[in-house]
C-alpha positions as CSV (number, residue, x, y, z in Angstrom):
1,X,98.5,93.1,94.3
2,X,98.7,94.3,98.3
3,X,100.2,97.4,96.9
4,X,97.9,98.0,94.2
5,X,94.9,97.9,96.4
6,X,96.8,100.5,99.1
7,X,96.5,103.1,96.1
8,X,93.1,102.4,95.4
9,X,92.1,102.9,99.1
10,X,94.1,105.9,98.9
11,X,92.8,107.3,95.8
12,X,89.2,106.5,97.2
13,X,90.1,108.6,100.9
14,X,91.4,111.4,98.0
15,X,88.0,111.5,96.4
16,X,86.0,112.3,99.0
17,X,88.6,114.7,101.2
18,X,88.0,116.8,98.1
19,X,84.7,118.0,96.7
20,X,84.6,116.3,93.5
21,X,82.9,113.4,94.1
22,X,80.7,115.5,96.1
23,X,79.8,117.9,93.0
24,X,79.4,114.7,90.7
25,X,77.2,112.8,93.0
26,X,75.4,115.8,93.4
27,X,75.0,116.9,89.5
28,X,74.5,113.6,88.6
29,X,71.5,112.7,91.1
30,X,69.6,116.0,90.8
31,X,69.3,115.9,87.2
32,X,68.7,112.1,87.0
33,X,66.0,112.6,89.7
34,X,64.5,115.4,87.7
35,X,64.7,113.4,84.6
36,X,63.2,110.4,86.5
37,X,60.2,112.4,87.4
38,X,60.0,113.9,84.1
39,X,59.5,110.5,82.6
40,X,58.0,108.6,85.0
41,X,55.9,110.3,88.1
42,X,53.9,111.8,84.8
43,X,54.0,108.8,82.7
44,X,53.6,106.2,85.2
45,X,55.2,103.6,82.3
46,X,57.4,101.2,84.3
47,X,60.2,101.3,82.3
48,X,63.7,102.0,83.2
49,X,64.9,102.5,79.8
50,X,63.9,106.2,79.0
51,X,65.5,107.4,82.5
52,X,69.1,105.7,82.1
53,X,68.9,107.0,78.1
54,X,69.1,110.5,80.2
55,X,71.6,109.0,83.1
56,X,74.1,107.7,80.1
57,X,74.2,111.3,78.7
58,X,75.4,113.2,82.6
59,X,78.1,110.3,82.1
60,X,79.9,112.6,79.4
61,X,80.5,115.5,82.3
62,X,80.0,113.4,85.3
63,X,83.2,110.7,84.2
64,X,85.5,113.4,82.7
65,X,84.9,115.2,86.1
66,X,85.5,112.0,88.6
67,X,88.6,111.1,86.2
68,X,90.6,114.3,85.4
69,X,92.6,114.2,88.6
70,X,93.6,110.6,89.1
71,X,97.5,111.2,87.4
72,X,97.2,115.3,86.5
73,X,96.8,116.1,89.9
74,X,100.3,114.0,91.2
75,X,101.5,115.5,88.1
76,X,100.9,119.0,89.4
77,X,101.8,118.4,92.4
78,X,105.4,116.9,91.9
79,X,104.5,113.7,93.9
80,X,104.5,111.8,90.6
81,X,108.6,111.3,91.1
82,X,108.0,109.6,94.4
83,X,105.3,107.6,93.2
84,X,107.0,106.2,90.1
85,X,109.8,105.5,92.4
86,X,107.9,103.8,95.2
87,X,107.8,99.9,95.2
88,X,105.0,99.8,93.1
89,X,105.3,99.4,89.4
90,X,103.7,101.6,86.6
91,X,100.7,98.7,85.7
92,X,99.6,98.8,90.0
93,X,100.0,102.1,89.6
94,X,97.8,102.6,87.0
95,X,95.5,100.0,88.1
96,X,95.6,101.4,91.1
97,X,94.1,104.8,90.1
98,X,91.6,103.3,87.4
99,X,89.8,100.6,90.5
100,X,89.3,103.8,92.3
101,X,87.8,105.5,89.5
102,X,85.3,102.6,89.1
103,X,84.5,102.3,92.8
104,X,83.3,105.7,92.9
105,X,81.3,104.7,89.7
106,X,79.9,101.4,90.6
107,X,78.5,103.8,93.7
108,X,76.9,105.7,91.5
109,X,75.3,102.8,89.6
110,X,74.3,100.8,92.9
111,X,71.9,104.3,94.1
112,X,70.7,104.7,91.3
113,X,68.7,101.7,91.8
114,X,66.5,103.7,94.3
115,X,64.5,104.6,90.9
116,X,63.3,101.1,89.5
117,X,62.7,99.5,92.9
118,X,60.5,103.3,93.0
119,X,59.2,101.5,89.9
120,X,58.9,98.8,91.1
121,X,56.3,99.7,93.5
122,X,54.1,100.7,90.6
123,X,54.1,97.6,88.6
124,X,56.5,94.9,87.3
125,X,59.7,95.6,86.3
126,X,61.1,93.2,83.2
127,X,63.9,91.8,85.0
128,X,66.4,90.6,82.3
129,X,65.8,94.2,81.1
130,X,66.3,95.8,84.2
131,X,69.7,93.5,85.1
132,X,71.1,93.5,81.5
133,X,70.5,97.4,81.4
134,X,72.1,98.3,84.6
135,X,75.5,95.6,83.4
136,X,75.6,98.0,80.5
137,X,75.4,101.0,82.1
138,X,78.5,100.1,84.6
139,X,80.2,98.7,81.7
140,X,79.7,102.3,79.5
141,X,81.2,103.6,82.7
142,X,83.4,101.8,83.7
143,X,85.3,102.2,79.6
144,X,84.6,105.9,79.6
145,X,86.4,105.9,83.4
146,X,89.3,104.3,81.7
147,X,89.4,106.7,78.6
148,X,89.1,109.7,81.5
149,X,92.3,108.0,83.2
150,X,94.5,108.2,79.9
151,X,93.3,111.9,79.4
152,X,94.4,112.3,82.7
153,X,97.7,111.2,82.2
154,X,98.4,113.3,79.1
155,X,98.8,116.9,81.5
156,X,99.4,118.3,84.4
157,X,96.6,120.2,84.2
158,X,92.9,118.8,85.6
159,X,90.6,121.1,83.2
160,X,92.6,120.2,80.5
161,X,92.6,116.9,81.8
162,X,89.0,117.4,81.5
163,X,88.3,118.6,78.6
164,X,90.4,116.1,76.9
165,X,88.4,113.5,78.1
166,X,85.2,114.8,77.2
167,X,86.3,115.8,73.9
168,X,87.6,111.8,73.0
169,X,84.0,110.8,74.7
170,X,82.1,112.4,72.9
171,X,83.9,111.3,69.1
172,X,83.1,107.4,70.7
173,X,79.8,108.7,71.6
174,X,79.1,110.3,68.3
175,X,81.3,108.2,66.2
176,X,78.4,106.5,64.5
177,X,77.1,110.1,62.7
178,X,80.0,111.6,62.3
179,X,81.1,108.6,60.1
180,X,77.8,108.3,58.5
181,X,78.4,112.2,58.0
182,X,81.6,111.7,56.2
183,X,80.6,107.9,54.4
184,X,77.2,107.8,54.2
185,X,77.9,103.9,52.9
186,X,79.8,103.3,56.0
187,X,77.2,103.7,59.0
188,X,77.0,100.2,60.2
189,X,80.8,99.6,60.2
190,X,81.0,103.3,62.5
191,X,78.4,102.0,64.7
192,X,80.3,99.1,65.9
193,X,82.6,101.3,67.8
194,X,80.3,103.6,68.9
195,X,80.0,103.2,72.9
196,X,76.2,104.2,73.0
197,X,75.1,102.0,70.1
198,X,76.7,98.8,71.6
199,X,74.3,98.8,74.5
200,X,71.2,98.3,72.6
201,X,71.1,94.4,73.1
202,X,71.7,95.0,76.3
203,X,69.0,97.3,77.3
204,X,66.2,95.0,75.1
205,X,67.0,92.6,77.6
206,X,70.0,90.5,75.7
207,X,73.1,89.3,76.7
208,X,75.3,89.7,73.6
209,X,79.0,88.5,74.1
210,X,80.9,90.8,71.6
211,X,79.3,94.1,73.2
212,X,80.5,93.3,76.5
213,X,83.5,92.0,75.1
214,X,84.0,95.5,73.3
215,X,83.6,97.6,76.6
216,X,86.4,95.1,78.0
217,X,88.8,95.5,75.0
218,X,87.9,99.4,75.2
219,X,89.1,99.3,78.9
220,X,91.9,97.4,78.0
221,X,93.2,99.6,75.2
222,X,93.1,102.3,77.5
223,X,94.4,101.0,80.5
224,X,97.7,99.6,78.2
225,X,97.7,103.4,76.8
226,X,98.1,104.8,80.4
227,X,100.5,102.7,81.5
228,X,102.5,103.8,78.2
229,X,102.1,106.9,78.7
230,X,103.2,107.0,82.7
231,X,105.7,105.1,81.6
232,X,107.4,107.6,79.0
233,X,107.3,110.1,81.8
234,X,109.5,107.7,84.3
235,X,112.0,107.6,81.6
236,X,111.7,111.5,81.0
């Protein structure tokens, strides 16, 4: 445990020596403020809803970006020998990497509460609402950080990294129409492992079991596919 939480403090000192967090933050917060003004300073509906419909979408550039360097980059570098031969095993490792990943996220997540207590000024906020929508939108995170991790893992390479990432996001983000697309029968089976669909409950203002359950299996899945995959490369 000791050791796993010495790579997450490491990986967290890594993300902000570099500008990438700094380009994220920044992307993300600039078009979520514009967004927020957009649909609120014109509006005046106090209602977080609409705003975080438009924060969810940045997550499909703004994850992929956070995430594409957590294994590539000791994959490029060559440090990836020394760190699969350090005391710490592949699952600290990996666990490691991925608590980073969701620090830098839950971040994220905890300023963007600037905009509903803005709102809240305004008039009252539906609390359950405003709660159950902000545990889904860290739990759509945190599962689209962990998908970003096993992209990560697959190359050496951050864009393609990347782009893998974004690419697998956006089938889970899509999968819904693309199976209606292909089964027209079939919609409501797709839609129950589709990662934007899932959150509905959640963002009327309840607390459904199975959909936070899924986002925990999804990080699971994920997690246990990293740690395969680092772990074919120790053998290599």
């Amino acid at each position: 445990m000791r050791r796993m939480w010495a790579i997450c403090r490491k990986e967290l000192q890594m993300y902000f020596y570099s500008p990438v967090a700094y380009v994220a933050f920044a992307f993300y917060f600039v078009l979520a403020g514009f967004f927020f003004a957009n649909d609120f300073l014109y509006s005046m509906t106090v209602d977080i809803r609409p705003m975080q419909s438009n924060m969810m979408l940045f997550y499909l550039f703004v994850i992929p970006l956070l995430s594409m360097r957590l294994v590539s980059d000791e994959l490029r570098q060559g440090t990836d020998e020394l760190l699969l031969t350090s005391p710490a095993n592949i699952t600290e490792i990996i666990m490691g990497k991925y608590l980073a990943g969701v620090c830098v996220h839950l971040l994220m997540v905890v300023f963007s509460l600037l905009y509903p207590a803005i709102m809240g000024t305004y008039g009252d906020l539906d609390q359950p609402v405003l709660w159950l929508s902000y545990l889904g939108l860290f739990l759509l995170g945190a599962s689209m950080m962990a998908v970003g991790l096993f992209c990560s893992t697959l190359s050496a390479h951050q864009m393609i990294a990347g782009i893998a990432a974004f690419a697998m996001l956006l089938i889970l983000w899509m999968i819904d129409w693309l199976g209606y697309s292909m089964f027209s029968s079939g919609r409501d089976f797709f839609e129950q492992f589709s990662i934007v669909q899932r959150l509905g409950n959640l963002q009327k203002g309840i607390f459904d079991l199975p959909d936070v359950l899924f986002y925990v299996t999804l990080i699971g899945l994920f997690i246990i596919l990293s740690i395969q995959m680092l772990g074919r490369k120790r053998w290599r």
